[in-house]
C-alpha positions as CSV (number, residue, x, y, z in Angstrom):
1,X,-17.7,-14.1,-16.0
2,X,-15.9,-15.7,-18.9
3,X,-12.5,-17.4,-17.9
4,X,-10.0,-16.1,-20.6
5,X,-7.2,-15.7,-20.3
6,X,-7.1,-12.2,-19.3
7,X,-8.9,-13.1,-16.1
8,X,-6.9,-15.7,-15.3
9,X,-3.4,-13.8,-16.2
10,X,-5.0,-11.0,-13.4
11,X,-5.9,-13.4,-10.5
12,X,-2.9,-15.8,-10.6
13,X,-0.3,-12.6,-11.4
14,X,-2.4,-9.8,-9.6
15,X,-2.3,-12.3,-6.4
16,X,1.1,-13.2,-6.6
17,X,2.7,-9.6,-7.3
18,X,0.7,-8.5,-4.3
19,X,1.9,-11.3,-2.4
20,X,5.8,-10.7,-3.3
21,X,5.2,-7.1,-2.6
22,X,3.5,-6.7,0.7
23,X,5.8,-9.8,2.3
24,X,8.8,-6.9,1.8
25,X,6.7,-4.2,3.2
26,X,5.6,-5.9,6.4
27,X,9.7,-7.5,6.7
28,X,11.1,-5.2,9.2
29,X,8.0,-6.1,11.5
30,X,9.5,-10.0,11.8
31,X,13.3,-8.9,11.4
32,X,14.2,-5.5,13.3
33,X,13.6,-7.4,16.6
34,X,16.2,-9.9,15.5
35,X,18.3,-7.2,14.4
36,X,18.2,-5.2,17.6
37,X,19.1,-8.6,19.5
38,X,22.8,-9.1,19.9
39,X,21.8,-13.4,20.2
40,X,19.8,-12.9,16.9
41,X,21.7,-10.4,14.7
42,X,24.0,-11.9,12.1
43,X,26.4,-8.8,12.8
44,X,27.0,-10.4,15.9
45,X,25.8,-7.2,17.8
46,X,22.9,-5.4,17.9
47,X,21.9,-2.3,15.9
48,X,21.4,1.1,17.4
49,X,18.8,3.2,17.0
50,X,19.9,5.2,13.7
51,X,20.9,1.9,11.8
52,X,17.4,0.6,12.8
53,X,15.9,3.5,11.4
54,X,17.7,3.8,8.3
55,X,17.0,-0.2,7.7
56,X,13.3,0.3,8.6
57,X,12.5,4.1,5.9
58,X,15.0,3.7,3.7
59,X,12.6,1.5,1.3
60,X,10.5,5.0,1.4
61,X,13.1,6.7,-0.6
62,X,13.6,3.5,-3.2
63,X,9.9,3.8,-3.5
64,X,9.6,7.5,-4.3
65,X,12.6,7.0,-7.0
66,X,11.3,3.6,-8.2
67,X,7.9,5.4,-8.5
68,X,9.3,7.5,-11.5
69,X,11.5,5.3,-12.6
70,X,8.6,2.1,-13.3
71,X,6.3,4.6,-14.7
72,X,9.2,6.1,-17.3
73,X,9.9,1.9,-18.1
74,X,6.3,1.1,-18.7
75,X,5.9,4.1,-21.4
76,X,9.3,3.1,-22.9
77,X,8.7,-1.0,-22.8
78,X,5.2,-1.4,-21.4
79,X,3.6,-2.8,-18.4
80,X,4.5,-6.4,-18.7
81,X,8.2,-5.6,-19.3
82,X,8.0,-3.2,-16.2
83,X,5.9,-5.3,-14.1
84,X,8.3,-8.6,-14.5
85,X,11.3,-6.2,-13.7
86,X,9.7,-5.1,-10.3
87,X,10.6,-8.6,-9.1
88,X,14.0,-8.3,-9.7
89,X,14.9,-5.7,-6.9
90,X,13.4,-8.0,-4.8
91,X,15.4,-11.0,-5.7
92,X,18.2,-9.0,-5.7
93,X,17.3,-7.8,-2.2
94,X,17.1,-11.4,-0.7
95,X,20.1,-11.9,-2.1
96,X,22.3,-8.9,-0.4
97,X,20.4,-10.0,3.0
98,X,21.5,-13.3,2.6
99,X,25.4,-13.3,2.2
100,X,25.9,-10.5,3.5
101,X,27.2,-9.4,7.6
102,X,27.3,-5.7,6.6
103,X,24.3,-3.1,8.2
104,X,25.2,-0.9,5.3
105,X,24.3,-3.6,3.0
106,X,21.0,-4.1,4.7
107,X,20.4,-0.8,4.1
108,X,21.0,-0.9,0.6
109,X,18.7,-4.0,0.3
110,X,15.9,-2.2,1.7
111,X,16.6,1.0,-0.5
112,X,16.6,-1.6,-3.6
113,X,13.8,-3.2,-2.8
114,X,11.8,-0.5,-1.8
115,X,11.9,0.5,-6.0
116,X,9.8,-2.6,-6.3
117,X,7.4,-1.2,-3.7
118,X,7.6,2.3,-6.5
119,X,5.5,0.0,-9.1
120,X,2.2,-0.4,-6.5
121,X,0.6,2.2,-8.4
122,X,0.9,0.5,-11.6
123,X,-0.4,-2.6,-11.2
124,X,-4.1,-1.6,-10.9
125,X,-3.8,0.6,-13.7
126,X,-2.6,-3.0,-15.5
127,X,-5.5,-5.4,-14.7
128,X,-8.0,-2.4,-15.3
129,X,-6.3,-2.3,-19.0
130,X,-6.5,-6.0,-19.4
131,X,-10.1,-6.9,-18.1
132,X,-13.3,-6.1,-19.6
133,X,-14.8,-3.4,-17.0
134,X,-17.5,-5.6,-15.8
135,X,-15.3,-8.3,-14.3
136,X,-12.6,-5.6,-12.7
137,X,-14.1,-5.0,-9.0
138,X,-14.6,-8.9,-8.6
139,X,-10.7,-9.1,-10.0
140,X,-9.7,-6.4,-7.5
141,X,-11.0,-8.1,-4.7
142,X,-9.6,-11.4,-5.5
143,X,-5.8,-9.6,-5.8
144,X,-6.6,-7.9,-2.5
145,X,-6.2,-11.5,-0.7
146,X,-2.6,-11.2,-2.6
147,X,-1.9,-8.3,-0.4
148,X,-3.5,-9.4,3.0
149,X,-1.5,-13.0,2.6
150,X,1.7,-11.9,2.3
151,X,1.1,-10.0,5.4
152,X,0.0,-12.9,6.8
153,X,2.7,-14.9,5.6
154,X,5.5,-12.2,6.7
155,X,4.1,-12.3,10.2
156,X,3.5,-15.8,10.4
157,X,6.8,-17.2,9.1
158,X,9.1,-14.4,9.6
159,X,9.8,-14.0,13.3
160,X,9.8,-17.8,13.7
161,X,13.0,-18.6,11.2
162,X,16.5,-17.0,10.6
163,X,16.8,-14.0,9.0
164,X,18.3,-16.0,5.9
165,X,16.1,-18.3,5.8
166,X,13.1,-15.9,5.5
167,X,15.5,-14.1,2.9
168,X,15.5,-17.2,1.1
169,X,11.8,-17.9,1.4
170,X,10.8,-14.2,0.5
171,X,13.4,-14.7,-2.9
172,X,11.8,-17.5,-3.7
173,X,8.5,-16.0,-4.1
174,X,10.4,-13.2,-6.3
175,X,12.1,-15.8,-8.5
176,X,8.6,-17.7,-9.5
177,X,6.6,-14.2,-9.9
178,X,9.2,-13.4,-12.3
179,X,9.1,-16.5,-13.9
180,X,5.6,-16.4,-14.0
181,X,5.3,-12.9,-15.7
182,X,7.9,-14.0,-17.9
183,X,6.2,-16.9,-19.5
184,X,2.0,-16.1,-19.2
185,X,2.1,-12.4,-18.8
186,X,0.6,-10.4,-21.3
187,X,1.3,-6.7,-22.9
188,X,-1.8,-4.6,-22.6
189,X,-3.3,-3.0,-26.3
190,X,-2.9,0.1,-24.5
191,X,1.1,-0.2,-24.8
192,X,0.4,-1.0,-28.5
193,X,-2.1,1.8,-29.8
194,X,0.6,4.1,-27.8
195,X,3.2,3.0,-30.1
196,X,0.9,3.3,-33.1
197,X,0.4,-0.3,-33.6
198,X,-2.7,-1.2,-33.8
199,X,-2.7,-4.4,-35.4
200,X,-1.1,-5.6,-32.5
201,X,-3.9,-3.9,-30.3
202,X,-6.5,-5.9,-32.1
203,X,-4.5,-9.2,-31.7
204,X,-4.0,-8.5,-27.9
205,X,-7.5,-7.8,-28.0
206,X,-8.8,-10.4,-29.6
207,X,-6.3,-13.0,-27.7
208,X,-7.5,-11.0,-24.3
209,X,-11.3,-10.4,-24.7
210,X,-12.2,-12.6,-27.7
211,X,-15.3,-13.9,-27.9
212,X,-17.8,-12.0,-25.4
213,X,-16.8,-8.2,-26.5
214,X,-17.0,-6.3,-29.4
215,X,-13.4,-6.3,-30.6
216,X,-13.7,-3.2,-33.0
217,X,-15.9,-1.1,-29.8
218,X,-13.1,-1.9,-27.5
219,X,-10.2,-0.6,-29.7
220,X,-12.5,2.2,-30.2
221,X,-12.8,3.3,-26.6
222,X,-9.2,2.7,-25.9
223,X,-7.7,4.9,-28.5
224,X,-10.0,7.8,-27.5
225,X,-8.8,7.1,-24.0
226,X,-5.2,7.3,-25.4
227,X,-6.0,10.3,-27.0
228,X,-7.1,12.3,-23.8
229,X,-4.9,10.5,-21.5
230,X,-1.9,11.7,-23.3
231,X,-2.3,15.4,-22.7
232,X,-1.8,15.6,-19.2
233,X,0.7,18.1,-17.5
234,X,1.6,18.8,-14.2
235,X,0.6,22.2,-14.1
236,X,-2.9,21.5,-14.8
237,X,-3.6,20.2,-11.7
238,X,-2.8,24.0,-10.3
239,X,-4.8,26.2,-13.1
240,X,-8.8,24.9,-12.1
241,X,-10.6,24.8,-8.6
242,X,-11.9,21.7,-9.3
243,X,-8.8,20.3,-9.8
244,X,-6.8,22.0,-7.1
245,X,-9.5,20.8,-4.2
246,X,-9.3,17.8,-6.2
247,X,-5.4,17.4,-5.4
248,X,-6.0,19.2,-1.7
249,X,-8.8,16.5,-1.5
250,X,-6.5,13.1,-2.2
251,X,-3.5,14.6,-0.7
252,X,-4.7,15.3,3.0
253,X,-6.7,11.9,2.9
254,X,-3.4,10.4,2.1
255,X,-1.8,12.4,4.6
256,X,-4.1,11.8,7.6
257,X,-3.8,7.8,6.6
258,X,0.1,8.4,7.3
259,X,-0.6,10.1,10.4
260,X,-2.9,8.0,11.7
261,X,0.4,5.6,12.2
262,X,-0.7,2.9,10.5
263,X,2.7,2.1,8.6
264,X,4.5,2.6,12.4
265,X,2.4,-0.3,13.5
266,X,2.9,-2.4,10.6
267,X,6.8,-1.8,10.6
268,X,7.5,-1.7,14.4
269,X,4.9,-3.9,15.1
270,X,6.4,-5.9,17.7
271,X,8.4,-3.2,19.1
272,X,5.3,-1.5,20.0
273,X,3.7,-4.6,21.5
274,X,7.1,-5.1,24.2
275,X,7.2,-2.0,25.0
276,X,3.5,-1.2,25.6
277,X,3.0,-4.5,27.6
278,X,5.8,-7.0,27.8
279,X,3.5,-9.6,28.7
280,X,2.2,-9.8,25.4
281,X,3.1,-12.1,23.2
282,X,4.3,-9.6,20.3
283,X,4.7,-12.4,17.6
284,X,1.1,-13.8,18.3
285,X,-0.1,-9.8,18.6
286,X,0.9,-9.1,15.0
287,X,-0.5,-12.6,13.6
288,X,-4.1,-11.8,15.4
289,X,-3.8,-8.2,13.9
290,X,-3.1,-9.0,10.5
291,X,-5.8,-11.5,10.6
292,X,-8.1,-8.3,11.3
293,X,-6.7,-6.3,8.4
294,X,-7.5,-9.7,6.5
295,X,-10.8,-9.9,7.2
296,X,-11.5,-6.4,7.2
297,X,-10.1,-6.0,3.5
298,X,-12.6,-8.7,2.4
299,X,-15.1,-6.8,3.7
300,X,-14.2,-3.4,2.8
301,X,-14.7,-4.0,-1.0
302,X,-19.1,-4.8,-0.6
303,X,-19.3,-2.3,2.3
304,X,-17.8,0.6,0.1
305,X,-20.2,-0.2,-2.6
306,X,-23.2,-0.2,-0.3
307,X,-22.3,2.6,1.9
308,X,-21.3,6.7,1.2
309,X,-17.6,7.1,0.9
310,X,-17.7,10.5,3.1
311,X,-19.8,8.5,6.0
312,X,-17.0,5.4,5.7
313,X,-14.3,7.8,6.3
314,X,-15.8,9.5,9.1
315,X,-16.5,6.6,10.5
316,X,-13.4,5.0,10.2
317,X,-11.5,8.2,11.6
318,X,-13.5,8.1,14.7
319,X,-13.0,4.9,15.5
320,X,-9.4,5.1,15.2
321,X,-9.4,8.3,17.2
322,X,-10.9,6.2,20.6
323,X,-8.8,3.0,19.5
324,X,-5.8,4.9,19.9
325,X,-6.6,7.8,22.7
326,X,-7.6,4.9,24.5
327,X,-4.2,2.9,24.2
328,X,-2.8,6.4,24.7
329,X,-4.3,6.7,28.2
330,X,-3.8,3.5,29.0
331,X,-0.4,3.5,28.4
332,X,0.0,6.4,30.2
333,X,-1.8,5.0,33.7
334,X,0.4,1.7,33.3
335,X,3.2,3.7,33.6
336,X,2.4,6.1,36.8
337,X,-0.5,3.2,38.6
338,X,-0.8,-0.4,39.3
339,X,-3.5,-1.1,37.1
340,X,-6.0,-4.2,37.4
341,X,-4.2,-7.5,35.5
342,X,-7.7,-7.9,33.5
343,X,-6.5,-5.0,31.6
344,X,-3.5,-6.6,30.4
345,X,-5.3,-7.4,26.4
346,X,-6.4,-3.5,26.1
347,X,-3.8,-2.9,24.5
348,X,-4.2,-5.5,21.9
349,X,-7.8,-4.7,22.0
350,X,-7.2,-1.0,21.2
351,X,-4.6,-2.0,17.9
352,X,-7.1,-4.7,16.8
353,X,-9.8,-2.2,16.8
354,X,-7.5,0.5,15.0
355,X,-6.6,-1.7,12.5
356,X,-10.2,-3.0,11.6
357,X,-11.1,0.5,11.4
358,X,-8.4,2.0,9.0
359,X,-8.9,-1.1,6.7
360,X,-13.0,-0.1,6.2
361,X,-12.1,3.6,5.6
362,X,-8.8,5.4,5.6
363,X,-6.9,1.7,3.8
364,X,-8.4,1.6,0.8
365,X,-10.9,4.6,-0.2
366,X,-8.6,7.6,-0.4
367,X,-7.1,5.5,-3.6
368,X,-10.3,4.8,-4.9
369,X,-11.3,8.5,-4.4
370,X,-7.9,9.5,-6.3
371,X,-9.2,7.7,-9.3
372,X,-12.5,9.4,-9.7
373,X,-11.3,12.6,-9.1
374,X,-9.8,13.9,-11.8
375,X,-10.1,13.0,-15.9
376,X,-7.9,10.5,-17.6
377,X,-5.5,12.7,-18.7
378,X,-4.4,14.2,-15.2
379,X,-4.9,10.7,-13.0
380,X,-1.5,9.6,-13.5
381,X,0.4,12.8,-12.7
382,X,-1.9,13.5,-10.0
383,X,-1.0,9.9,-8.6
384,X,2.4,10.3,-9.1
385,X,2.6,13.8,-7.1
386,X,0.2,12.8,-4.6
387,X,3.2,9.8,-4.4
388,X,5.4,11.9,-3.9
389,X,4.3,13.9,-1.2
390,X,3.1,10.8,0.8
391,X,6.2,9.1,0.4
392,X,8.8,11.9,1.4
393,X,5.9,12.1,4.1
394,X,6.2,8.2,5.1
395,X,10.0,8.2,5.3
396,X,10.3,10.8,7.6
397,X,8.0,9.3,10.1
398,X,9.3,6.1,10.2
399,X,13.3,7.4,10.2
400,X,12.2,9.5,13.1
401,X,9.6,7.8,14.9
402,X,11.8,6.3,17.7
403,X,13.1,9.7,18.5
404,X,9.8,11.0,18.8
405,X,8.7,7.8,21.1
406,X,12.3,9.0,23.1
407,X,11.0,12.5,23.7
408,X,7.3,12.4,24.3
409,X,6.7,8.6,24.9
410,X,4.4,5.7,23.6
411,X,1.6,7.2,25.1
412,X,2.4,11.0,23.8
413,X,3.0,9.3,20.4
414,X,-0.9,7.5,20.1
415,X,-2.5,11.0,21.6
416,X,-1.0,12.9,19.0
417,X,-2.1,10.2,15.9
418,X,-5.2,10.2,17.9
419,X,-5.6,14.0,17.5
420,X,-4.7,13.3,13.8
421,X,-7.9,10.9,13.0
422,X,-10.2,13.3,15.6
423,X,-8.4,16.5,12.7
424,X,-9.4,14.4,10.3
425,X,-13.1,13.6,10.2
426,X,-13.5,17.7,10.7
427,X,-11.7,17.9,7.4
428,X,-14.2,15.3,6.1
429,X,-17.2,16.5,7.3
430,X,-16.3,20.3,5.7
431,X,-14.1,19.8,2.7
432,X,-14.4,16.5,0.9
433,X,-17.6,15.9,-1.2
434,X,-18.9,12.4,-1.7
435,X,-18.2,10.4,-4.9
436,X,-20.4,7.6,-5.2
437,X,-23.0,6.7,-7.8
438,X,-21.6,10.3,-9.2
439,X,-19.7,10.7,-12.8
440,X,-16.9,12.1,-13.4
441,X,-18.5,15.6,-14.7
442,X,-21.1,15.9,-11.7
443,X,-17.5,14.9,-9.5
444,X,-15.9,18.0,-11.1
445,X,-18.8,20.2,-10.8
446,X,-19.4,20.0,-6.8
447,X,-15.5,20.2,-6.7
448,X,-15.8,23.7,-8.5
449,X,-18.6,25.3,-6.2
């Protein structure tokens, strides 16, 4: 691997844009308990159950809008120009949360940021455009510790300061990203062959990849890619079979990883931990589990290249069927018997092994499998709809999900995410095809049969 600086320029800003990002995800895990504690709120009261809701999805909806938005901006200016601005809603964010006393305010925060969270999509599409091919998966990998630190770093930090004080902290991190991009980040040649410049391409190019690439073979390939990628509609992805089971495929996958509750365990973390055993310790619970989902994403990236996509995701949706029909029942027999006090960690034990096996399987493939799914010129309308879906999707289980805990309990809750992942490896099994080792055209043909 050479170290230009297009490699550097993807670690240091892929790492730290992953970073800034994921430490606003994983906030309301650290701050809703503060929030919902009269001592700890700084409206001197604690929040009911609708403002807690609206503070914890309402970064669903910024992300849906912010999701269109970023991907109009990075046509119009191009990636760098978008990717520098998706630090600014975040610093703005911090901001808001830090002078203000208002729970509308907090809501607005988290709507604002949650248009940062809208640019997720783009960012891979950026280091992929400014890498040579060959050096991308080791690249990906490296800006995949971004994401798993600043959950680390959210759950770590967050429920041991003040509220303003981790605003402060978290604004911090947007303020040197954005300074960062601003000074060493770099506009991709794809932005400039799209505006019909290519002697700006080949400088880009040559300043990028210089030196250990054929400068003249790259522009080559990247126009031609233009050229296809161009022509993409969104009714294409309704008028072919392979394309439709293509979009069913990605869609569902996406779907099931919502289900699955995942994102419930990540946001509510720590609500979940008191009320399924108040004996735990929920702050150290949510360190020890995103050291899993650490460790697991490191080794997700050599397992999936080893092992069959369709066996990882059936794997990983049984295990997190008996991680959480497990917690389920137990839940459920702590409530009506006095069980044995060396069943106290089970709990923790059942989340640790959910988590560990989402991140090998449901996590990270179904976005790999969107990518090699469908030809360049539908991938980014197919992403952006599949976006869609999954975000209205995402909201509306995490503005309802203490309602739903209300009527059919904690236990009721895991059983029916349980039946979810047990639903899901039937769809596997049946419907989706494997992908590895497989091009694009044999991808499209199996999709047609």
């Amino acid at each position: 691997m050479y170290l230009t600086r297009s490699v550097v320029l993807a670690i240091l800003g892929g790492t730290l844009f992953s970073f800034m990002i994921t430490t606003h995800i994983t906030w309301t895990s650290s701050v809703l308990p503060k929030l919902t504690n009269a001592a700890t709120s700084p409206f001197g009261r604690a929040i009911n159950k609708s403002e807690a809701s609206w503070i914890t999805s309402i970064f669903a909806l910024g992300s849906i809008l912010g999701t269109y938005v970023f991907n109009y901006l990075s046509g119009k200016a191009g990636k760098k120009l978008t990717l520098l601005s998706a630090g600014i809603p975040c610093l703005v964010s911090n901001i808001i949360i830090y002078f203000t006393d208002s729970v509308m305010m907090y809501i607005v925060a988290r709507f604002i940021v949650g248009l940062s969270i809208g640019t997720l999509f783009l960012f891979p599409i950026y280091v992929a455009e400014l890498t040579h091919k060959n050096m991308r998966q080791v690249i990906s990998i490296i800006c995949s510790t971004g994401t798993c630190s600043g959950m680390l770093f959210s759950n770590c930090i967050g429920p041991f300061v003040s509220i303003q004080m981790f605003s402060l902290l978290l604004g911090t991190i947007s303020a040197i990203f954005i300074i960062y991009f601003a000074v060493f980040g770099q506009e991709v040649p794809h932005y400039y062959i799209m505006k019909n410049q290519d002697i700006l391409a080949r400088e880009a190019l040559e300043k990028l990849r210089g030196g250990y690439e054929n400068i003249d073979e790259a522009f080559d390939e990247i126009r031609s890619k233009y050229e296809e990628e161009k022509a993409g509609k969104l009714k294409e992805l309704f008028v072919s079979k392979p394309l439709i089971k293509g979009f069913v495929t990605c869609t569902l996958l996406l779907l099931f990883n919502q289900l699955s509750g995942k994102n419930i365990i990540i946001f509510y973390g720590q609500n979940i931990i008191r009320g399924v055993n108040p004996e735990l310790s929920p702050e150290i619970s949510m360190i020890l589990l995103t050291v899993v989902i650490f460790i697991t994403t490191l080794m997700a990236s050599p397992v999936c290249c080893r092992f069959p996509k369709r066996t990882l995701l059936i794997f990983s949706g049984v295990g997190m069927f008996l991680s959480e029909a497990v917690l389920a029942i137990y839940i459920y027999s702590e409530r009506n018997f006095d069980l044995p006090k060396s069943l106290n960690c089970l709990p923790l034990v059942c989340l640790t092994m959910f988590i560990a096996a989402n991140s090998i399987g449901f996590g990270p493939l179904p976005f790999i499998i969107l990518g090699e799914m469908f030809p360049n010129r539908t991938k980014a309308v197919a992403a952006s709809s599949v976006g869609l879906i999954i975000g209205i999707v995402g909201f509306i289980l995490t503005k309802y999900f203490m309602y739903v805990v209300d009527v059919i309990g904690m236990d009721g809750f895991f059983m029916c995410c349980a039946i979810c992942c047990l639903f899901s490896t039937f769809f596997i099994r049946f419907y989706v095809i494997e992908t590895k080792d497989k091009s694009l055209e044999e991808i499209q043909y199996e999709l047609s049969l």
